[in-house]
Structure formats: C-alpha cells, structure tokens
N, CA and C atoms as a LAMMPS dump frame, in Angstrom:
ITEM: TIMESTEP
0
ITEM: NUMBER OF ATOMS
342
ITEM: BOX BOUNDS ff ff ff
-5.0000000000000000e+02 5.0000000000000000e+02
-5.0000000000000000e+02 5.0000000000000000e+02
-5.0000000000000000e+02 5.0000000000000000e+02
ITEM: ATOMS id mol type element x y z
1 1 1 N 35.93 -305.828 -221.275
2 1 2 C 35.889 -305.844 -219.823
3 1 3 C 34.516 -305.341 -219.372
4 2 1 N 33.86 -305.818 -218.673
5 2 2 C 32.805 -305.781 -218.144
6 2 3 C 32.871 -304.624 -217.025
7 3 1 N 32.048 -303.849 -216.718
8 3 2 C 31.492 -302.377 -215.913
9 3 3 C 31.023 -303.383 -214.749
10 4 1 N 31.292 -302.387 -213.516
11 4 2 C 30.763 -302.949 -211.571
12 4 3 C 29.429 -303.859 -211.956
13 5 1 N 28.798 -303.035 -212.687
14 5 2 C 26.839 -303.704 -213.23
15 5 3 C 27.242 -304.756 -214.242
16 6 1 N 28.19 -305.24 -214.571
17 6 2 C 28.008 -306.651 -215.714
18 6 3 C 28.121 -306.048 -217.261
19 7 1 N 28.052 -304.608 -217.494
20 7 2 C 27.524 -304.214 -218.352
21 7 3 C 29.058 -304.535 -219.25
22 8 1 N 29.117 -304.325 -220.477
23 8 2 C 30.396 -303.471 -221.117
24 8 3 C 30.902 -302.152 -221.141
25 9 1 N 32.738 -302.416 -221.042
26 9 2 C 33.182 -301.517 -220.966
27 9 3 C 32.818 -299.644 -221.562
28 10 1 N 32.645 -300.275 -223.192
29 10 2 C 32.434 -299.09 -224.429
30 10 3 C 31.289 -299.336 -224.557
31 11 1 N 30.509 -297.922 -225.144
32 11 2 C 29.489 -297.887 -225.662
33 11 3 C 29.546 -297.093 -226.77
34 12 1 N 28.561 -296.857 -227.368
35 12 2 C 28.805 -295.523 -228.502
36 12 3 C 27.786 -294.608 -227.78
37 13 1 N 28.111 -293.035 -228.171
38 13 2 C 27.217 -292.021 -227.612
39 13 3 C 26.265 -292.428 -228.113
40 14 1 N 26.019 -292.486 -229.361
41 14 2 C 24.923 -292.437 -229.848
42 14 3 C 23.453 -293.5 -229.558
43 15 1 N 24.056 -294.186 -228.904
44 15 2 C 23.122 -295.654 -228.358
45 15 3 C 23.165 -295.025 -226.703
46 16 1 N 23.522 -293.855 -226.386
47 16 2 C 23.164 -293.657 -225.258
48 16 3 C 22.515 -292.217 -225.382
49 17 1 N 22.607 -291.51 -225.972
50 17 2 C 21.523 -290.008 -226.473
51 17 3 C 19.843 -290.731 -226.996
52 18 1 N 19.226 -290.042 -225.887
53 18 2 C 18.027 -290.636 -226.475
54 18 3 C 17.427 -291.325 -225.603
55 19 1 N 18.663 -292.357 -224.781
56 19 2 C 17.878 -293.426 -223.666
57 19 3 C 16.808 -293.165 -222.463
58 20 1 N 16.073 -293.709 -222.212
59 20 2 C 14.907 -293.112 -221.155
60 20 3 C 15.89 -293.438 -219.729
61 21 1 N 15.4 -292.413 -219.052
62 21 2 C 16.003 -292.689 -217.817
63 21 3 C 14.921 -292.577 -216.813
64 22 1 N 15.107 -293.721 -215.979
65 22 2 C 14.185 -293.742 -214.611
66 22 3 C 14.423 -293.79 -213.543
67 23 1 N 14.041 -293.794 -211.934
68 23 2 C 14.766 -293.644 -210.717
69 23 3 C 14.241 -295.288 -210.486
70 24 1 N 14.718 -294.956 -209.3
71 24 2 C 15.145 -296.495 -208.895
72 24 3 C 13.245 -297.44 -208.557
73 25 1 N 12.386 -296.122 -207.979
74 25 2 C 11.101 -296.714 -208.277
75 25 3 C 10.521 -297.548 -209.533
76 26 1 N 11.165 -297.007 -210.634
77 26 2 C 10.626 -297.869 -211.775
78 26 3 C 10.301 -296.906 -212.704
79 27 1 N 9.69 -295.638 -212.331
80 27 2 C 9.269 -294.58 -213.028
81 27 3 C 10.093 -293.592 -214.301
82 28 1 N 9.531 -293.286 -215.228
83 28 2 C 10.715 -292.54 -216.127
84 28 3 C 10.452 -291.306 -215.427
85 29 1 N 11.567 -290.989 -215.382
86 29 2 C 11.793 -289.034 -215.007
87 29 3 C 12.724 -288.328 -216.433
88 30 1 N 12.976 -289.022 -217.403
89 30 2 C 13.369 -288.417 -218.293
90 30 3 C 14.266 -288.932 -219.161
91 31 1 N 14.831 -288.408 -220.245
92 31 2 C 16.208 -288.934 -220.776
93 31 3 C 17.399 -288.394 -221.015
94 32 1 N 18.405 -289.245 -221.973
95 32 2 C 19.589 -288.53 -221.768
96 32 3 C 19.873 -287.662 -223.322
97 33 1 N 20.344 -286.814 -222.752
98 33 2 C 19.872 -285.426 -223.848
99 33 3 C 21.602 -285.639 -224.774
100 34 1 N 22.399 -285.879 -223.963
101 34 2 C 23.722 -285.533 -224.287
102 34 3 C 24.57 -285.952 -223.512
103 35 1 N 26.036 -286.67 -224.499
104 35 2 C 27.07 -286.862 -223.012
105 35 3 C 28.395 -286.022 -223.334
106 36 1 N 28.678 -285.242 -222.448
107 36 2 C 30.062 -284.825 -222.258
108 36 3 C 31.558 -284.64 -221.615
109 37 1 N 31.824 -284.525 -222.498
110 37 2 C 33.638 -285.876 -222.922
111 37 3 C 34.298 -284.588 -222.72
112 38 1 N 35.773 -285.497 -221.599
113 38 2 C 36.949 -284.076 -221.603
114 38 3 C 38.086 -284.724 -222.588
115 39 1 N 37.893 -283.974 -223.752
116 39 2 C 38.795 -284.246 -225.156
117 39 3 C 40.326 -284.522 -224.257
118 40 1 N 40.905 -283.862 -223.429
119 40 2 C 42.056 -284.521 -223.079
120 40 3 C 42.757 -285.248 -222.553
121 41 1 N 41.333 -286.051 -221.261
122 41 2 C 41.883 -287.064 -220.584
123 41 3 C 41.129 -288.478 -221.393
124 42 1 N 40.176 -287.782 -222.39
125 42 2 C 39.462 -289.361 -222.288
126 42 3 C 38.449 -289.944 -221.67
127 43 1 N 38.465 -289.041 -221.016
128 43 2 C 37.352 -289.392 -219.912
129 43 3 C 35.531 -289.112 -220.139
130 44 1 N 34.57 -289.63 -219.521
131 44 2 C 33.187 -288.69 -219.381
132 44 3 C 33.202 -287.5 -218.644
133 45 1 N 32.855 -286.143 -218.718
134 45 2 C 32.434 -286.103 -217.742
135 45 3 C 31.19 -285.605 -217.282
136 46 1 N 30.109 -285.504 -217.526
137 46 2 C 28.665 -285.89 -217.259
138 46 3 C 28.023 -286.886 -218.333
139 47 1 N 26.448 -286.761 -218.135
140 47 2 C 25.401 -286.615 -219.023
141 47 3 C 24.439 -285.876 -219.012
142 48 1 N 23.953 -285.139 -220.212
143 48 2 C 23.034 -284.283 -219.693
144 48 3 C 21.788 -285.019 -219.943
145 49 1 N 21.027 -284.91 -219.15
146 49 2 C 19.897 -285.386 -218.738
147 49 3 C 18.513 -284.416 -218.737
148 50 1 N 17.904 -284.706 -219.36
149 50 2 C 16.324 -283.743 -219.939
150 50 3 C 15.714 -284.11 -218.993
151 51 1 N 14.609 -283.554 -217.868
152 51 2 C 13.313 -283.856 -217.158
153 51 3 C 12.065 -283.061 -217.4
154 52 1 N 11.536 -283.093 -217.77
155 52 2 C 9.693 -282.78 -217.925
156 52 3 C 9.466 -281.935 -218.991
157 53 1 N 8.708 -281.056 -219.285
158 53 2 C 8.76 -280.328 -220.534
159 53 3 C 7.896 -281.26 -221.632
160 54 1 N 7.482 -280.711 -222.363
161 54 2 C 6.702 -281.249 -223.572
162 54 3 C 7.234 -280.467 -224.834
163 55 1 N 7.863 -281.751 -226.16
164 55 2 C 8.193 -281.106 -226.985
165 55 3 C 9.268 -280.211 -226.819
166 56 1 N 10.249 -280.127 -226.187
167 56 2 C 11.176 -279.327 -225.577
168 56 3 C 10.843 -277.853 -224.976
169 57 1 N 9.313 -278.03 -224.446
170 57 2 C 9.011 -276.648 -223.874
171 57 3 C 8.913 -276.787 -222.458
172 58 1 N 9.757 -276.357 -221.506
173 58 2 C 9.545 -276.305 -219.961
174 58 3 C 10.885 -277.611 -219.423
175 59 1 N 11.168 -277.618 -220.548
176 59 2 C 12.365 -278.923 -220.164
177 59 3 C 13.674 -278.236 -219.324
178 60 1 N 13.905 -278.815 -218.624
179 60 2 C 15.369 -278.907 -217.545
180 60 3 C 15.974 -279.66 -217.633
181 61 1 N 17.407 -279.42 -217.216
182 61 2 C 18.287 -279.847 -217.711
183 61 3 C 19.282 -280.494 -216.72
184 62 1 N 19.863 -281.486 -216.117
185 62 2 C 20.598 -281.532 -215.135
186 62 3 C 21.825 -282.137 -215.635
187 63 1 N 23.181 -281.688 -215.247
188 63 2 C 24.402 -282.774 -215.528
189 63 3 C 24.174 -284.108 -214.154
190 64 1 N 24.18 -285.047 -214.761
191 64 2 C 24.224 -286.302 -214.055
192 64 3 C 25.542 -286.993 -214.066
193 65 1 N 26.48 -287.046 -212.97
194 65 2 C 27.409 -288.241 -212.986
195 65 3 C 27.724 -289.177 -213.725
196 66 1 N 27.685 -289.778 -214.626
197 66 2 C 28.226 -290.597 -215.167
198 66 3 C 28.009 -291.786 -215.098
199 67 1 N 28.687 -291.621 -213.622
200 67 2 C 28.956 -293.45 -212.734
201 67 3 C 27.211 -293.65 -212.027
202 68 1 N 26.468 -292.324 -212.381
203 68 2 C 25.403 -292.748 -211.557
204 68 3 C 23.889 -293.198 -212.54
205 69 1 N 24.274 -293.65 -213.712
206 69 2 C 23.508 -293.95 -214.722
207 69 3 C 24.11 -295.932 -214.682
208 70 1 N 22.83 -296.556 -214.182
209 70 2 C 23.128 -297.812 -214.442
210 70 3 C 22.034 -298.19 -215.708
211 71 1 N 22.595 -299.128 -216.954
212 71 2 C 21.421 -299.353 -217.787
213 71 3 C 20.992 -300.781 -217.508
214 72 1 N 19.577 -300.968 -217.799
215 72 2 C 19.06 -301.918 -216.741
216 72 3 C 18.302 -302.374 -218.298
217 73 1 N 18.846 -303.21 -218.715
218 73 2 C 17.846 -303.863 -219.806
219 73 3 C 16.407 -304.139 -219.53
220 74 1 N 16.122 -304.602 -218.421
221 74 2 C 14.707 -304.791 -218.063
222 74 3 C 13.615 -303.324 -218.111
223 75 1 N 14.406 -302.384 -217.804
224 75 2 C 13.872 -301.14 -217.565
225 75 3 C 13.721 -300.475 -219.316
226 76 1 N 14.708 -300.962 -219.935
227 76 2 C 15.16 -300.605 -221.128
228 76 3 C 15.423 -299.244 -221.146
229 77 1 N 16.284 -298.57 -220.385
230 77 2 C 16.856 -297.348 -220.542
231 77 3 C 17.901 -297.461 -218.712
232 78 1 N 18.348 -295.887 -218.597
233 78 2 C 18.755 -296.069 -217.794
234 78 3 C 18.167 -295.93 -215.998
235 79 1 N 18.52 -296.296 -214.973
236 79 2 C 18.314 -296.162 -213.739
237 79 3 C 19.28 -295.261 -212.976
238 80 1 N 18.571 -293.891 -212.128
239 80 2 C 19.927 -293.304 -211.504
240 80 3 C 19.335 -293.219 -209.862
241 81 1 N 20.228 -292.997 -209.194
242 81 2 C 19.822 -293.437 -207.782
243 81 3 C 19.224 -292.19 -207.094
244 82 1 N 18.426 -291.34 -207.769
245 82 2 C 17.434 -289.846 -207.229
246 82 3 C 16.632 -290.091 -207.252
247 83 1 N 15.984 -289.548 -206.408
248 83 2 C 14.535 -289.501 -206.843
249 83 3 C 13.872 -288.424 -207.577
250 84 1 N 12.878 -288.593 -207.899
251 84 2 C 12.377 -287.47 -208.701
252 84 3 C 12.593 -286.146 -207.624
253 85 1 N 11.951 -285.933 -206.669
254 85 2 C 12.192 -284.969 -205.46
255 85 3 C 13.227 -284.107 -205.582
256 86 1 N 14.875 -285.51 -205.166
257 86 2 C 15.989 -284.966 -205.164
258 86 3 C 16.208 -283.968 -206.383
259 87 1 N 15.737 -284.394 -207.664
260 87 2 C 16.188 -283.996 -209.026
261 87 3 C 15.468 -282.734 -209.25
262 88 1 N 14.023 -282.364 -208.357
263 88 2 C 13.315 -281.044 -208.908
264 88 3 C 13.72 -279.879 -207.901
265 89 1 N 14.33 -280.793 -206.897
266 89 2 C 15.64 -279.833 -205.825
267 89 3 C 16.469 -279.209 -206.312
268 90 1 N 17.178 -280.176 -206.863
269 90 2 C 18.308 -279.885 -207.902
270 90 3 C 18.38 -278.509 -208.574
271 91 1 N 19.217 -277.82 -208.759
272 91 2 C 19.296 -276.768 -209.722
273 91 3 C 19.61 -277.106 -211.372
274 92 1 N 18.504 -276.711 -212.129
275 92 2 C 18.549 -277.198 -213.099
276 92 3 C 18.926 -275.638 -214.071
277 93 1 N 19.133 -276.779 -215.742
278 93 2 C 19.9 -275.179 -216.463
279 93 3 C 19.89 -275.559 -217.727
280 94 1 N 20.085 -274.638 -218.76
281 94 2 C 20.063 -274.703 -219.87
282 94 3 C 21.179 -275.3 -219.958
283 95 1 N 20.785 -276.362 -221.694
284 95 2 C 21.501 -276.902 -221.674
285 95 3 C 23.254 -276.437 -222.762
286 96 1 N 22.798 -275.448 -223.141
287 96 2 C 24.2 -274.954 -222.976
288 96 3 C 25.22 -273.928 -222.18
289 97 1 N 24.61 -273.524 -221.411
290 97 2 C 24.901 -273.596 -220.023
291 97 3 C 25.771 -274.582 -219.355
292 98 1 N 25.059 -275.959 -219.47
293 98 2 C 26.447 -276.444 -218.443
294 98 3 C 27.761 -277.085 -219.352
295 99 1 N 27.533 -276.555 -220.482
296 99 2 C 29.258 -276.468 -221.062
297 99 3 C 29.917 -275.602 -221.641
298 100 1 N 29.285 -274.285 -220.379
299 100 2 C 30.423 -273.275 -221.175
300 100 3 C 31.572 -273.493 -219.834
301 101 1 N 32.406 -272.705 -220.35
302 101 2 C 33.914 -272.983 -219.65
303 101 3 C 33.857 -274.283 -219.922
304 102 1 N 34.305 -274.688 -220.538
305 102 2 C 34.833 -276.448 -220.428
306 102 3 C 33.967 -277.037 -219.673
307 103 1 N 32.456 -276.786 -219.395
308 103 2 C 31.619 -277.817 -218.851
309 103 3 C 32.114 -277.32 -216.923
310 104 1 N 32.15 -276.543 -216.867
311 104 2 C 32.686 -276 -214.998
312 104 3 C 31.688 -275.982 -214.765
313 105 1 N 30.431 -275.302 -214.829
314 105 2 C 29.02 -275.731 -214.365
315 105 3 C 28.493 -277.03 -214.216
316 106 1 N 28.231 -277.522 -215.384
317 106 2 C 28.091 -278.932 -215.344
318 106 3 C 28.775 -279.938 -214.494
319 107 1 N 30.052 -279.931 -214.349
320 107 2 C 30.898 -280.773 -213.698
321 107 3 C 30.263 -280.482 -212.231
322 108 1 N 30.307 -279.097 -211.859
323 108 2 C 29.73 -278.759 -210.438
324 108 3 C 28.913 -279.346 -209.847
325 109 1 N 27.916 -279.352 -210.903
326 109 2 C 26.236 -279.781 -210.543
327 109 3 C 26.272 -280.927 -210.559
328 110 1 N 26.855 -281.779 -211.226
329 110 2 C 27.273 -283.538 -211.302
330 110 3 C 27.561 -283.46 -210.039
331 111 1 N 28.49 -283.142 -209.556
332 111 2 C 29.256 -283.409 -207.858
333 111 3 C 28.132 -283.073 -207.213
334 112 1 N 27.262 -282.142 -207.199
335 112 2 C 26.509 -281.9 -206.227
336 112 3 C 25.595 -283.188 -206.114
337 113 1 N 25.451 -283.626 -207.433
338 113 2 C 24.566 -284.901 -206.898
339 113 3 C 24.791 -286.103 -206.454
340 114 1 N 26.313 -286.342 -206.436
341 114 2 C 26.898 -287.013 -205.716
342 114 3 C 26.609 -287.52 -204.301
C-alpha cells in the first residue's frame, strides 16, 4: 500500500538511519540519526534527527514527527516542512535524552513541531 506521497507502506530502519534531510528550500539541514518505535502499539514514534556539528561535535538533536519526513527521491534523502530558523528555535537535546521515560521528551518536542 502506498503512503499520502506515493511512497511505500514499510521501510526498514536501517535504509532510513543515515538519510540526509533537507527543508523544503532544497537545502540539507541534516540527517536522520535514529527512529523510535513504541514496542507496544507498533507504531513510530519520532525520528531523531542530527543538525550541524562536525564529526559529532556541536551536533543537536531534535525528535521530528514522523508524518513530517517526506522522502523525495529527487532530493535523495528526506524533506520536512521547517525551516532551518524554525528548527534552531526549536529546543534541541541530547540524544539520549529524548528517550528516557519511554521517549516523553521526545514525543513532546515532536508535537511541538507540529
């Protein structure tokens, strides 16, 4: 079954850890560091998403929505609808940080970017 974007349903994590992610200008603002899964519904519920930093020094961390990662073959990674701006607004965090408690931070900060 095909995703709202044409895409397919399943993916594997692993073909999505790694992917470059860019805003809707065209520009990369970063990639996806990690995705996290609620073991009991099945469900996603973020991705964590890396922005700036070199070599993992100065890097931030944001949980991103899910539904708000479109992958755009042309772009060859993914597209999310922020801008860079919105995202250095954003409160950003280590990235294990947003999965302690079962990811309650993370989930938060996803909604906020909603």
């Amino acid at each position: 079954m095909a995703t709202p974007s044409g895409h397919t349903e399943a993916i594997a994590a692993s073909k999505v850890c790694g992917s470059d992610v860019f805003n809707v200008e065209g520009k990369k603002i970063g990639k996806v560091e990690d995705v996290v899964l609620a073991k009991m519904s099945d469900q996603i519920k973020f991705a964590i998403v890396g922005f700036g930093g070199f070599l993992g020094i100065g890097e931030k961390y944001h949980a991103v929505p899910w539904k708000s990662l479109d992958y755009r073959k042309s772009e060859g990674g993914y597209v999310v609808p922020y801008s860079k701006e919105q995202l250095q607004a954003a409160p950003y965090y280590e990235k294990a940080d947003l999965i302690k408690n079962d990811g309650a931070e993370g989930i938060a900060a996803a909604r906020a970017l909603m």
